[in-house]
C-alpha positions in Angstrom: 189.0 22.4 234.4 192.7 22.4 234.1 194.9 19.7 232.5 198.3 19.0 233.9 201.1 19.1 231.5 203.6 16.4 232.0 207.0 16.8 230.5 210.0 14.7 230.4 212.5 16.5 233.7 215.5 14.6 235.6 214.6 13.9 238.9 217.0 15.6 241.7 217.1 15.2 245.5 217.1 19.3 246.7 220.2 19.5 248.8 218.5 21.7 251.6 215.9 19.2 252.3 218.0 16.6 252.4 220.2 17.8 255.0 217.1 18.4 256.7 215.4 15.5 256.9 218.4 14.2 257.8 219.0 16.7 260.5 215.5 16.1 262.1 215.0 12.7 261.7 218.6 11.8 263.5 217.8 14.3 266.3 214.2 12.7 266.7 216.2 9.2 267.1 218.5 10.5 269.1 216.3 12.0 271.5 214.0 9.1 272.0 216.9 6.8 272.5 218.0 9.2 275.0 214.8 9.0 277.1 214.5 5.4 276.6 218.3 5.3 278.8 216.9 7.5 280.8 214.1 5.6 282.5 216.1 3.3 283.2 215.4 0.8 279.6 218.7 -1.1 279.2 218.9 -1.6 275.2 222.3 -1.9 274.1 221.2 0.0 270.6 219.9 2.9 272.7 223.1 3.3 274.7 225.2 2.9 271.6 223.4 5.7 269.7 223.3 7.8 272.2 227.3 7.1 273.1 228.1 7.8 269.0 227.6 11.6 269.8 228.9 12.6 272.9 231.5 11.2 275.6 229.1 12.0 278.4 227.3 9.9 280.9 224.5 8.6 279.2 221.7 9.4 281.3 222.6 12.7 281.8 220.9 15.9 280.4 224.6 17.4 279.2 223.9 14.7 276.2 220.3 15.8 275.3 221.8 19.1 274.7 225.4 18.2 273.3 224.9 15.0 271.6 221.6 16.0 270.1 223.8 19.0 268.5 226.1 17.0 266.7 223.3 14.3 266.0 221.6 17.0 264.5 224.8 18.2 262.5 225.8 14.4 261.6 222.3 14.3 260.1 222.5 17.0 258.1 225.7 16.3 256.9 224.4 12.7 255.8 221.6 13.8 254.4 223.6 16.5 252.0 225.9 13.6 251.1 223.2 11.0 250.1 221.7 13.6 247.8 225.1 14.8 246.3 225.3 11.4 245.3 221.7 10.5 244.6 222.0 13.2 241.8 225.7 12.0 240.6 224.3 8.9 239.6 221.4 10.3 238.3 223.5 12.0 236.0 225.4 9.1 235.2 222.9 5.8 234.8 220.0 8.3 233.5 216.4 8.6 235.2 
């Protein structure tokens, strides 16, 4: 039987999964706000999700393919900055 060692480490956020996470999970959102405008639900949430990425008509599938890029890209960009900043005040408050 092994016996874990614990030591005393700081806790970081890895950048990479971050930005992924972030990446994903905005694109999953995206998407199923996209298909809820498309058949036809009229949430003002889903329309104004959808509208944040792309200029094109909502319902269309242009704006799966464009907006879900940049949600995609947004996400990723979100998720690096959280964790930039997640370990900044790591560094400065302590763990």
């Amino acid at each position: 039987m092994t016996n874990a060692i614990l030591t005393a480490s700081t806790t970081r956020l890895n950048c990479n999964r971050s930005a992924a996470t972030g990446a994903f999970s905005t694109s999953i959102i995206f998407a199923l706000c996209w298909a809820g405008v498309a058949i036809g639900l009229t949430l003002t949430l889903s329309h104004g999700f959808v509208s944040l990425f792309t200029l094109e008509p909502v319902g269309s599938v242009n704006v799966l393919l464009i907006g879900g890029g940049f949600a995609f890209l947004a996400g990723g960009i979100a998720g690096v900055i959280i964790a930039h900043y997640y370990n900044l005040a790591g560094r400065w408050f302590g763990d």
